[in-house]
TORKOL-4160 file (C-alpha; in steps of 0.2 Angstrom, whole numbers, padded with zeros to 4 digits, m for minus):
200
<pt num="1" X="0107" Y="m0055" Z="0118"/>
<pt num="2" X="0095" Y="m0043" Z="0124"/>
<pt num="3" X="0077" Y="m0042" Z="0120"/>
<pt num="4" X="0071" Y="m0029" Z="0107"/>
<pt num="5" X="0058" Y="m0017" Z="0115"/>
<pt num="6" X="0042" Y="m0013" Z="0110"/>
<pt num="7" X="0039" Y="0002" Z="0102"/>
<pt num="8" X="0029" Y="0013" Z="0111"/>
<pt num="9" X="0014" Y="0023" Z="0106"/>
<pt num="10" X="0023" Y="0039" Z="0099"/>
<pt num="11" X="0037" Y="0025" Z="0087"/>
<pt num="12" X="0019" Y="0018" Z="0082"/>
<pt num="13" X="0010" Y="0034" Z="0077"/>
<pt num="14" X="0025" Y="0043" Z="0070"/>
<pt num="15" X="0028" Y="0029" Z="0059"/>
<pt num="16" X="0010" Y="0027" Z="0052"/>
<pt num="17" X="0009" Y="0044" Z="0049"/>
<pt num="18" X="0027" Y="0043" Z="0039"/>
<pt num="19" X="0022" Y="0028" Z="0030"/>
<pt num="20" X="0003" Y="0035" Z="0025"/>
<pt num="21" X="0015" Y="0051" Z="0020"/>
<pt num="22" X="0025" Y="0041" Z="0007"/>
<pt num="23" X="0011" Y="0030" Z="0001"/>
<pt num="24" X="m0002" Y="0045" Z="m0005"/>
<pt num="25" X="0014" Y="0055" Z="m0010"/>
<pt num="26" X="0018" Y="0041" Z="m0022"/>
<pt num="27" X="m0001" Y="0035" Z="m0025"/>
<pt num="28" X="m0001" Y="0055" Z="m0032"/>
<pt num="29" X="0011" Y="0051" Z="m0043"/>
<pt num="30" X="0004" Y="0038" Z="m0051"/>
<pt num="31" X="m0014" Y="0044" Z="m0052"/>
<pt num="32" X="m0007" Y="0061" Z="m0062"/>
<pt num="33" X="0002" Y="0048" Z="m0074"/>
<pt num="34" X="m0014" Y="0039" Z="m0075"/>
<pt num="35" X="m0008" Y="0023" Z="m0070"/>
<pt num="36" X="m0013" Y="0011" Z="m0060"/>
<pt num="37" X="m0006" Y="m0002" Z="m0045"/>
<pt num="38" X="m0011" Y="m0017" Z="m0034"/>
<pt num="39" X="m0019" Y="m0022" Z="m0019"/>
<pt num="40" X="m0034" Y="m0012" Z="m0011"/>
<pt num="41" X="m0025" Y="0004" Z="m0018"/>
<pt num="42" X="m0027" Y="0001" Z="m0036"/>
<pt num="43" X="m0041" Y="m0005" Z="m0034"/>
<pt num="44" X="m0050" Y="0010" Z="m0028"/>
<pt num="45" X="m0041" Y="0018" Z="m0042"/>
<pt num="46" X="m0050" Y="0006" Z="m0056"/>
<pt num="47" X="m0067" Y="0011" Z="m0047"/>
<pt num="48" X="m0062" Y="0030" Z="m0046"/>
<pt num="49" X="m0057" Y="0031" Z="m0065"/>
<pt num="50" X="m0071" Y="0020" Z="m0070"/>
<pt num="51" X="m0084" Y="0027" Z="m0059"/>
<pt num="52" X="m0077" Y="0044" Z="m0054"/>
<pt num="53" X="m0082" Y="0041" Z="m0034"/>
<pt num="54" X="m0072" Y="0050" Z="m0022"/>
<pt num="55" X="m0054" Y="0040" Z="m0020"/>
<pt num="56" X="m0050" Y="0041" Z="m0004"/>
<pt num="57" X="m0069" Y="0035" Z="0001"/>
<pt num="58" X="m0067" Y="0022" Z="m0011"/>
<pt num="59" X="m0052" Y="0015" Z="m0002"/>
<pt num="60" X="m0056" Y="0014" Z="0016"/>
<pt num="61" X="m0073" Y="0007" Z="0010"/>
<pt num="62" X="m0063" Y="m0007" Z="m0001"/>
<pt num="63" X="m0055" Y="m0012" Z="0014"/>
<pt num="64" X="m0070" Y="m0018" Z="0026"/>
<pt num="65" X="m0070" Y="m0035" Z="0022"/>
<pt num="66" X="m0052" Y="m0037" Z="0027"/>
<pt num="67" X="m0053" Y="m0030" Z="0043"/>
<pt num="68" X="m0062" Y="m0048" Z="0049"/>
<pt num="69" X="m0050" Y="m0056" Z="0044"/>
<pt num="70" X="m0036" Y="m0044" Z="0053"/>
<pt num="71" X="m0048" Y="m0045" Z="0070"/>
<pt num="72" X="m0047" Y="m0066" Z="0068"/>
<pt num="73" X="m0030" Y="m0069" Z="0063"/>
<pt num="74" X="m0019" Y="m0051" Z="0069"/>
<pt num="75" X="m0027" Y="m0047" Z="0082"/>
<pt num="76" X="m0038" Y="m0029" Z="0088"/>
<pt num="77" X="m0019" Y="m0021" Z="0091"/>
<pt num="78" X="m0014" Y="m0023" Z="0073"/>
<pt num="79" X="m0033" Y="m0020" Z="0068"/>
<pt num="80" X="m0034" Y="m0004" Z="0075"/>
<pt num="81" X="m0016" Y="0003" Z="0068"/>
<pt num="82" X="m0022" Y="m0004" Z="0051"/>
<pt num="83" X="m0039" Y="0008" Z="0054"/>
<pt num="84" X="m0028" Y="0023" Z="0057"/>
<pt num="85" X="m0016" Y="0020" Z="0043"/>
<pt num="86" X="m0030" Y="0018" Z="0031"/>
<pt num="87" X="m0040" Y="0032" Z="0036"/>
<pt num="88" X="m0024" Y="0043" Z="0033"/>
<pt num="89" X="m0020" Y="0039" Z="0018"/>
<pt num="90" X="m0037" Y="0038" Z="0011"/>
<pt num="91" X="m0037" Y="0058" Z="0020"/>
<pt num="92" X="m0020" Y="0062" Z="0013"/>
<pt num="93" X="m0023" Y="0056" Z="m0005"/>
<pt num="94" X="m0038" Y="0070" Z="m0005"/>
<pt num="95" X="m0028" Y="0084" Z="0005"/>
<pt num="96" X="m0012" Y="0082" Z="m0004"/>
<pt num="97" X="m0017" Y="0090" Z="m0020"/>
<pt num="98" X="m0024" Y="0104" Z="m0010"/>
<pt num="99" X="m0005" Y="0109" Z="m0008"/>
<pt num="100" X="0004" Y="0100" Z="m0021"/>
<pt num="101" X="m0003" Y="0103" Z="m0040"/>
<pt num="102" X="0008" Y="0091" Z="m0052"/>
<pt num="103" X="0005" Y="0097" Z="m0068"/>
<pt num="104" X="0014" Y="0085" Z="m0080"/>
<pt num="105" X="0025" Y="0067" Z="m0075"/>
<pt num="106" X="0034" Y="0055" Z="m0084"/>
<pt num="107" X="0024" Y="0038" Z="m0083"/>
<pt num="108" X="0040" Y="0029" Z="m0081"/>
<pt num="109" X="0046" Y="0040" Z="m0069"/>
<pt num="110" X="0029" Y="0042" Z="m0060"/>
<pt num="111" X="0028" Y="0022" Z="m0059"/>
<pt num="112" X="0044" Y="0020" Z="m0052"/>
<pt num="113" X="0044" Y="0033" Z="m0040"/>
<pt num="114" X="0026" Y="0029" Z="m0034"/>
<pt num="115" X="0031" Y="0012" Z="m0035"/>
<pt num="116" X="0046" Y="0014" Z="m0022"/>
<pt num="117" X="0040" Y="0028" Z="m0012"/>
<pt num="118" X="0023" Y="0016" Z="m0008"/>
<pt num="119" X="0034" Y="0003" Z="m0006"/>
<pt num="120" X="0046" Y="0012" Z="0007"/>
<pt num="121" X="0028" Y="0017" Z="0016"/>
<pt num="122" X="0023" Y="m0001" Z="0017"/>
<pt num="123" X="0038" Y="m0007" Z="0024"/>
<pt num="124" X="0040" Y="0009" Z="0036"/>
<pt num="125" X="0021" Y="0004" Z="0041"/>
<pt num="126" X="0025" Y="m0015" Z="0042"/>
<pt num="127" X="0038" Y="m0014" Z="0054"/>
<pt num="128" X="0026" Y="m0006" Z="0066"/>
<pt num="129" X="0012" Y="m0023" Z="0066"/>
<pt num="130" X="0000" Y="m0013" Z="0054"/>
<pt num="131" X="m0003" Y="m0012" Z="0036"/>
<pt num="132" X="m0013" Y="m0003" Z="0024"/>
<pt num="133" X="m0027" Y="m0017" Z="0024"/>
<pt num="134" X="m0034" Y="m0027" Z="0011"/>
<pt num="135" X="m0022" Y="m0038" Z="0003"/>
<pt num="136" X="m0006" Y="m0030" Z="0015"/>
<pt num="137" X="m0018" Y="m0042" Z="0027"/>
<pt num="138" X="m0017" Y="m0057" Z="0018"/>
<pt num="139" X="m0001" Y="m0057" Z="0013"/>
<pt num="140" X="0005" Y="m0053" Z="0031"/>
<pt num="141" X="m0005" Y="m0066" Z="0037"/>
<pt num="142" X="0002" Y="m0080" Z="0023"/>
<pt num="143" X="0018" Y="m0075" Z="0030"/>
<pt num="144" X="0016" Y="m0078" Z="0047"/>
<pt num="145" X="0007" Y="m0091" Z="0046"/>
<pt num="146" X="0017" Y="m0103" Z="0032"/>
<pt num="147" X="0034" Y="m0091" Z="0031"/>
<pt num="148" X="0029" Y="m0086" Z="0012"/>
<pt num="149" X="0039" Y="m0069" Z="0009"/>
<pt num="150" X="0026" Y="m0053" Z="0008"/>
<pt num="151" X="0035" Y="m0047" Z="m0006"/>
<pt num="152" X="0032" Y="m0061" Z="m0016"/>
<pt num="153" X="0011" Y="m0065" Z="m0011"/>
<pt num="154" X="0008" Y="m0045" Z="m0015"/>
<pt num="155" X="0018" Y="m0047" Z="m0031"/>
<pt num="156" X="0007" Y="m0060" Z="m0036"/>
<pt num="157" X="m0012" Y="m0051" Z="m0029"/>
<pt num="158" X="m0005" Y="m0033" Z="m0036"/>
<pt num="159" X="0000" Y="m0039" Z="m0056"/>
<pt num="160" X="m0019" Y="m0049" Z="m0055"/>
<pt num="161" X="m0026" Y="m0032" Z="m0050"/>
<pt num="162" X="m0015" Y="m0021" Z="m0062"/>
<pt num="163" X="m0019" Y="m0033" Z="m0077"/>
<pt num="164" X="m0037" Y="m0032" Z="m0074"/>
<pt num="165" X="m0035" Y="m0014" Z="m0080"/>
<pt num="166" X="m0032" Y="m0018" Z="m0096"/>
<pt num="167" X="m0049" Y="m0012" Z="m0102"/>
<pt num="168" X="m0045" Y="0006" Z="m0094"/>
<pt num="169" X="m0028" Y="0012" Z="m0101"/>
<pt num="170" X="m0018" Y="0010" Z="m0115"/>
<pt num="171" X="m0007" Y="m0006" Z="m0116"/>
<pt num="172" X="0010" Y="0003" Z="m0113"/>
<pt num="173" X="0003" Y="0011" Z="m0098"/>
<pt num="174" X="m0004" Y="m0005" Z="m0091"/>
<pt num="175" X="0016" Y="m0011" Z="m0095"/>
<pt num="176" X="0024" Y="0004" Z="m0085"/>
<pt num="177" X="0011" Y="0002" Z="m0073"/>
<pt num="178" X="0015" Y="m0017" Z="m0071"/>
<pt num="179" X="0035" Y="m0013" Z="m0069"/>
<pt num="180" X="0030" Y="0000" Z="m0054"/>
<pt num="181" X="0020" Y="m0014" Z="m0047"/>
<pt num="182" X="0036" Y="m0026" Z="m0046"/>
<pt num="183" X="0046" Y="m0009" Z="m0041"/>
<pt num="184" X="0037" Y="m0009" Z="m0026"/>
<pt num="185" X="0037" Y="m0026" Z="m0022"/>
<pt num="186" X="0054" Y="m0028" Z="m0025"/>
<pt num="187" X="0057" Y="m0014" Z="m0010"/>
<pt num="188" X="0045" Y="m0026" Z="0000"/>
<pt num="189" X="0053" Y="m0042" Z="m0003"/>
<pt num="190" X="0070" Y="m0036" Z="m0001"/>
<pt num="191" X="0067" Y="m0026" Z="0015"/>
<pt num="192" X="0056" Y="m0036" Z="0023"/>
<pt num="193" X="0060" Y="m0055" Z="0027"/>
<pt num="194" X="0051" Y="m0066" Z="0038"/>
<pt num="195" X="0064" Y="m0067" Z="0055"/>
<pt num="196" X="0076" Y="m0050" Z="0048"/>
<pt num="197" X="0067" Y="m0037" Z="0057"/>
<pt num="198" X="0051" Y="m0040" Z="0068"/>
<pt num="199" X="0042" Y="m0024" Z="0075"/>
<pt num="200" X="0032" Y="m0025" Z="0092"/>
């Protein structure tokens, strides 16, 4: 059996920018619904509806701290992929709205729709040794390093952060927002096994 090849700069940086892509697409969706999600993401949404800074400056500031821990554990390869995916999402979420006005969505739709469609950026992103940061980092990490699924270690960090939210929306909206959290999970945990696919 031959050895997979690396992918090379282009795979890398088409697939970031496809995975950035789907994630504010669906991170738009669930904004307009006025729902929330987990990891870094929702959190930089709890701090944008309950202080009204700019988003997409409030997630790439979220995710400093993590970045030592990427350097340490991932290495300055899959630091630097994470910089560029993070700064293109956090970019995308503000541009976005510049060409696509949404003017009315479902919740449930809007959570799970944004709930697959970050998810399917994720993975697209994953399977190119990057992430999104934050928690992406930690749970990649936990994975390599004692072969717990991603999936299940963000399922876990992104209901906590959804759940903290309770004091910002209405309880069926934290609900909807809790089912496209494990929506996008579910893509994760399915679709990305420790030893299925390996990027390099």
């Amino acid at each position: 059996m031959s050895e997979p090849k690396k992918h090379s700069l282009f795979e890398d940086l088409q697939a970031i920018f496809t995975g950035a892509l789907a994630v504010a697409v669906g991170v738009l969706f669930l904004k307009t619904a006025g729902l929330l999600t987990g990891g870094t993401t929702g959190l930089a949404i709890l701090l944008h509806y309950s202080t009204g800074i700019n988003f997409g400056l409030t997630l790439f500031c979220v995710n400093l701290p993590f970045y030592i821990l990427a350097v340490k554990r991932m290495g300055w390869r899959f630091t630097l992929k994470t910089l560029f995916a993070v700064f293109l999402v956090s970019s995308m979420t503000e541009l976005i709205p510049l060409w696509l006005q949404i003017e009315a969505i479902d919740p449930v739709f809007a959570s799970v729709g944004g709930g697959l469609l970050v998810g399917i950026g994720l993975l697209i992103v994953f399977r190119h040794k990057a992430s999104l940061g934050g928690f992406n980092v930690l749970a990649l990490y936990i994975q390599d390093r004692y072969g717990i699924a991603v999936g299940k270690t963000q399922m876990a960090l992104d209901v906590s952060i959804v759940v903290a939210g309770l004091w910002l929306i209405p309880p069926w909206l934290l609900v909807v927002s809790v089912a496209g959290a494990v929506v996008l999970n579910f893509v994760i945990t399915v679709n990305h096994k420790p030893g299925r696919y390996t990027g390099f």
